[in-house]
N, C-alpha and C positions, 0 to 999 in steps of 0.2 A: 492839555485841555485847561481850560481858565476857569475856574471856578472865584465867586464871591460868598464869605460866610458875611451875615450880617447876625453879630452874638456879643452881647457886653460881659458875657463872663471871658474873661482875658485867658483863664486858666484852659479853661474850654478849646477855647480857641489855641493854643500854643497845643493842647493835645493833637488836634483836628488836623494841625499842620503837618506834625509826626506823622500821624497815622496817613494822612492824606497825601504825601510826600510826592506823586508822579502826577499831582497836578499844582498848576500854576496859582498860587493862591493870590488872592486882596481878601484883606480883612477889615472889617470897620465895627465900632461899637455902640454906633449913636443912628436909632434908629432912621433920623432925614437925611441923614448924611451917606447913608448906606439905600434910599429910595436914588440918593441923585448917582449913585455910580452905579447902580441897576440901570438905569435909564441911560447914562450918555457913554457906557462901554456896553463892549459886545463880552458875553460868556456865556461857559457852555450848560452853567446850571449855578441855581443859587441856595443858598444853603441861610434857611432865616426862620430867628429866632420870635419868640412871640410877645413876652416882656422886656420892651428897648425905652430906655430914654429918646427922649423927643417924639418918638410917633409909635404907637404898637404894630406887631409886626402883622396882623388881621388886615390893620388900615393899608400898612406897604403894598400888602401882596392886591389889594381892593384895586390900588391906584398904579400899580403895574399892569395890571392887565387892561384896566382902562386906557393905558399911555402904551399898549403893543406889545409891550414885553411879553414875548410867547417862549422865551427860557424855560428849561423846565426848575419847577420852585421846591425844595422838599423841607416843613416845616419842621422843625424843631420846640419841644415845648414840654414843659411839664403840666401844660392843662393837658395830660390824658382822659379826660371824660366825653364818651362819644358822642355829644354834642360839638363840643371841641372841635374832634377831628373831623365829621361832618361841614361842621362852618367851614372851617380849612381847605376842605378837598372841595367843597360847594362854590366857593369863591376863587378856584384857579387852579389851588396846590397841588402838584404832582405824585407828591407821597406826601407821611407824617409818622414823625417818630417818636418817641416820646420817652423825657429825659426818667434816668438814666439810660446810655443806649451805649451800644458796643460803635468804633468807630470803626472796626471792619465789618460790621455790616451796614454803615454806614456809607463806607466803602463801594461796595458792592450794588447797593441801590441807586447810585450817583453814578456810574460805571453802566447801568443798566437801562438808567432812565436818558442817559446821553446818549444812548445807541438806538434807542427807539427814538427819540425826537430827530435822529437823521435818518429814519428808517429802512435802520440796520434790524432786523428779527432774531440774529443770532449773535451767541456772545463771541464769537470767531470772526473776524475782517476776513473776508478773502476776496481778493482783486489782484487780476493779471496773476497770478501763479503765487501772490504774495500770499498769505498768513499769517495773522497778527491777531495776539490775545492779549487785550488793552489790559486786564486786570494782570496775570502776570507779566506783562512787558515783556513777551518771546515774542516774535518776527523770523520768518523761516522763506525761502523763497524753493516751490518744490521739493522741501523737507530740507533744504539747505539752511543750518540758523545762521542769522545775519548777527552780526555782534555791533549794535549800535551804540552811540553814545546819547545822553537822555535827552539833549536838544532836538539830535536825527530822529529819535524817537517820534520825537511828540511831534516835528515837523509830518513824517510819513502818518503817521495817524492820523491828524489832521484835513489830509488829502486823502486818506482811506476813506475818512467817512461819508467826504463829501463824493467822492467818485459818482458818476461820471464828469462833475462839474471842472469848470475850472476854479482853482483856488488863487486870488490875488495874494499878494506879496503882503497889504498892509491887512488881508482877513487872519494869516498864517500871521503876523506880527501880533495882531490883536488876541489871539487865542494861545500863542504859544510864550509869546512875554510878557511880563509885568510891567507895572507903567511906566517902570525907568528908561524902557526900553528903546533907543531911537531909530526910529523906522528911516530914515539915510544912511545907516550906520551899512557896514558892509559883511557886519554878524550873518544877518539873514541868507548872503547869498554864500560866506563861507561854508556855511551849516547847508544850503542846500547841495555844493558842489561836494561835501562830503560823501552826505548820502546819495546822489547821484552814483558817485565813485561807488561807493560798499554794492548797489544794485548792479552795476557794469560788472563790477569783477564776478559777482555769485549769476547774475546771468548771464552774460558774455553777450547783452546786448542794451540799448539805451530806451529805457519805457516809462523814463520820469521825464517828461516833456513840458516845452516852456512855450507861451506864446506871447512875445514878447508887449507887452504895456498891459497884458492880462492877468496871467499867473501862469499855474502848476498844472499839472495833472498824469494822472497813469493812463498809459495807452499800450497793448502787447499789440504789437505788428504782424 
């Protein structure tokens, strides 16, 4: 999953990535600069702080919602006074934490509110016999554990969430790499034929299905 922090404490930010480690980070300091990569990438939640240079982050979130962004938004801020968090949660925000704060429960809140905004209700994935608990990173097929690698991961997650859809190729590129990422590259379809593979051998049959010029998707037969 892709997440963006928009946060000028750098320090902060280098914790956030530690502790945040099984998601896909961008990070930016200045608050317009961090409105225009809300706006022209896709992700699965944003993490924004309320004191930024160039624009405060009140105003960000005003003008994200007004321009579509329906990400889920969790603000960050040491205005804890319940005015504050009111305006915050009045104007869009998803949640609101207030600094100092633990980054596993940080965690956890960003893990939860990404599973209700693809409305998943339970903290467990289960599709076609799979099993997937995004917070601990176990995947199991029929109580079988599957031993992924972190990319197969975040790929099959990915498509968990969105189940029954189909998932394109540049949506899974957008979500699961960082902007270095080149979507020609022949990464993506390595990484899917992996986990194809790991699903074939633990099931002994083929339910990660392609349509070709569309995408992905799980189907049991």
């Amino acid at each position: 999953m892709r997440l963006l922090i928009i946060e000028d404490n750098k320090d902060l930010v280098k914790s956030m990535r530690l502790g945040l480690s099984d998601f896909q980070i961008d990070a930016c300091h200045d608050g317009l600069e961090g409105e225009v990569m809300a706006i022209t990438n896709e992700y699965d939640a944003i993490v924004l702080d309320l004191n930024l240079p160039s624009k405060d982050g009140i105003d960000i979130l005003k003008t994200l919602r007004m321009e579509g962004v329906v990400v889920p938004i969790i603000i960050l801020s040491a205005r804890g006074a319940l005015k504050e968090r009111m305006l915050g949660l009045d104007l869009g925000a998803d949640d609101y934490l207030t600094k100092p704060f633990e980054i596993a429960e940080l965690h956890s809140r960003l893990h939860a509110l990404i599973r209700r905004s693809y409305g998943k209700a339970e903290s467990i994935l289960n599709v076609c016999g799979l099993s997937m608990n995004p917070l601990s990173r176990n995947v199991s097929y029929e109580g079988v554990p599957l031993e992924l690698k972190p990319k197969e991961f975040d790929i099959l997650e990915c498509i968990m969430l969105r189940h029954p859809e189909v998932v394109s190729s540049e949506m899974i590129a957008e979500h699961v790499y960082d902007d270095s990422f080149d979507p020609f590259s022949s990464v993506l379809r390595v990484h899917i034929a992996r986990l194809r593979k790991q699903l074939n051998d633990v099931s002994g049959k083929d339910f990660l299905m392609n349509i070709r010029g569309k995408g992905y998707f799980l189907w049991e037969k």
